[in-house]
One Martini backbone bead per residue (centre of mass of N, CA, C, O) as a GRO file, in nm:
protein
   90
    1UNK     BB    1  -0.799   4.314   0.423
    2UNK     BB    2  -0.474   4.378   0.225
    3UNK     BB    3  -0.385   4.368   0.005
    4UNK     BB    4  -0.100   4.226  -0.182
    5UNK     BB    5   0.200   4.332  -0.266
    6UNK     BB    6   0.440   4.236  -0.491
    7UNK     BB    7   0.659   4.195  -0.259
    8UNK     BB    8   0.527   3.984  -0.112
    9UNK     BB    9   0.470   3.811  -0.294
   10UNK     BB   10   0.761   3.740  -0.377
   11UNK     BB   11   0.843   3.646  -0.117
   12UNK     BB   12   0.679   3.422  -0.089
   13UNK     BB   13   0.767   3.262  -0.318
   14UNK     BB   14   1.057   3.227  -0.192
   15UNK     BB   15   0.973   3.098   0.039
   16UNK     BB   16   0.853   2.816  -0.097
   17UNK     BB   17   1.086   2.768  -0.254
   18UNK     BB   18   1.255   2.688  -0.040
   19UNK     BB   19   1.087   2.479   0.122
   20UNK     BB   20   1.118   2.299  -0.163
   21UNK     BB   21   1.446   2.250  -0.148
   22UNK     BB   22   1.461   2.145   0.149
   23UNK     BB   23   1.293   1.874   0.093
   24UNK     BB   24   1.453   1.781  -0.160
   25UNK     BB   25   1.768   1.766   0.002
   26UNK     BB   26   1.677   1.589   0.185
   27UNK     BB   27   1.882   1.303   0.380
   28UNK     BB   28   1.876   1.023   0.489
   29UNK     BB   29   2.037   0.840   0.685
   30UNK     BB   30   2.223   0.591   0.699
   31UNK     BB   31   2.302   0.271   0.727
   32UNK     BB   32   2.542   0.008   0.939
   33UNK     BB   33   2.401  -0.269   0.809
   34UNK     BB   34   2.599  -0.482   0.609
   35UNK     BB   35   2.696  -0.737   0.775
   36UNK     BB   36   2.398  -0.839   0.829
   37UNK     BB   37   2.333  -0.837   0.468
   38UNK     BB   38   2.535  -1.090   0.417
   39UNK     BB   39   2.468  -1.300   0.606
   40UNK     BB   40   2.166  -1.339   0.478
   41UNK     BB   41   2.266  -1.430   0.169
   42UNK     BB   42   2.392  -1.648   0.231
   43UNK     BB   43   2.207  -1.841   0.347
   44UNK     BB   44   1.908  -1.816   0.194
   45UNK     BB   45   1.959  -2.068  -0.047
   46UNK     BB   46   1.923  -2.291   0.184
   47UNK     BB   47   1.611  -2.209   0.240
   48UNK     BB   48   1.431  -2.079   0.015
   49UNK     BB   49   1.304  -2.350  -0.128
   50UNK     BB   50   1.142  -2.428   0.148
   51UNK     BB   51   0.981  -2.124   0.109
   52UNK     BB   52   0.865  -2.116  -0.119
   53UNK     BB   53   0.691  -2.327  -0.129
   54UNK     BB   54   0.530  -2.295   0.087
   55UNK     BB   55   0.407  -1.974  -0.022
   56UNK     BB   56   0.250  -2.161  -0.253
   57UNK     BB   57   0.065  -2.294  -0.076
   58UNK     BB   58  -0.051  -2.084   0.067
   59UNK     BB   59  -0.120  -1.910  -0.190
   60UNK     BB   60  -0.334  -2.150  -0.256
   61UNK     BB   61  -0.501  -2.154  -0.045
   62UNK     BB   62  -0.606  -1.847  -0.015
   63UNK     BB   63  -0.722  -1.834  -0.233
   64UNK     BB   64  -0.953  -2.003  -0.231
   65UNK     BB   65  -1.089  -1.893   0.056
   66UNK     BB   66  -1.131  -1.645  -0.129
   67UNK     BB   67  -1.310  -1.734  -0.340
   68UNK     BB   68  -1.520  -1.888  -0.136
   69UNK     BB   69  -1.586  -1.622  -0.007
   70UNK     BB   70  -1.679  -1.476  -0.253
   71UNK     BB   71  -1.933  -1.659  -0.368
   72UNK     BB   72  -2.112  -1.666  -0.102
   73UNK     BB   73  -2.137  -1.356  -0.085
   74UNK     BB   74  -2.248  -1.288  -0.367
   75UNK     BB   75  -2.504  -1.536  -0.348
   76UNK     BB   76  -2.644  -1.372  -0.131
   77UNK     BB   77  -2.681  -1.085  -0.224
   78UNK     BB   78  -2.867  -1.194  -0.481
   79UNK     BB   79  -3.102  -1.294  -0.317
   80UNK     BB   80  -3.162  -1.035  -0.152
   81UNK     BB   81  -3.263  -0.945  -0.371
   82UNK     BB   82  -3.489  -1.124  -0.524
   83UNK     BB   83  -3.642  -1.114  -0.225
   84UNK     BB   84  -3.715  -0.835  -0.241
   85UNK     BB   85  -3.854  -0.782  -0.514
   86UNK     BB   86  -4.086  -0.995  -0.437
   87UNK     BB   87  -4.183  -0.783  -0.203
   88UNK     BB   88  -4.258  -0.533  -0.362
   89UNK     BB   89  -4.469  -0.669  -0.566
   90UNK     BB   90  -4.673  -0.759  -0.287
   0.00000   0.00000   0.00000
């Protein structure tokens, strides 16, 4: 195949340019749903607090149960070295 003359090059530059431009300035429709986002923000304050809660100690079950669970994978992980360990060297 025949190297790129500088013109083509040159083209070429401007054509990503071009694509590159194209791409930065494309901008998504807006939505049309600010009075159902206001309808939410209103209520939210009666809500919010006893959603808190919740979230908290939901938040602190699963940390605990991953916890509990990873260091269970931890100590077999440790065991079966241990015991691989001592049955190569018999």
């Amino acid at each position: 195949m025949p190297k790129k003359t500088k013109e083509q090059k040159i083209i070429a530059n401007y054509r990503k340019k071009l694509k590159l431009l194209q791409q930065q300035t494309y901008i998504p429709p807006l939505e049309t749903t600010k009075p159902k986002i206001v309808i939410q923000q209103i209520n939210k304050p009666i809500v919010q607090e006893n959603e808190s809660i919740k979230k908290d100690e939901l938040l602190k079950k699963f940390f605990f149960q991953d916890l509990t669970k990873s260091i269970l994978l931890i100590a077999l992980i440790v065991t079966l070295e241990i015991v691989l360990y001592f049955v190569r060297i018999k």
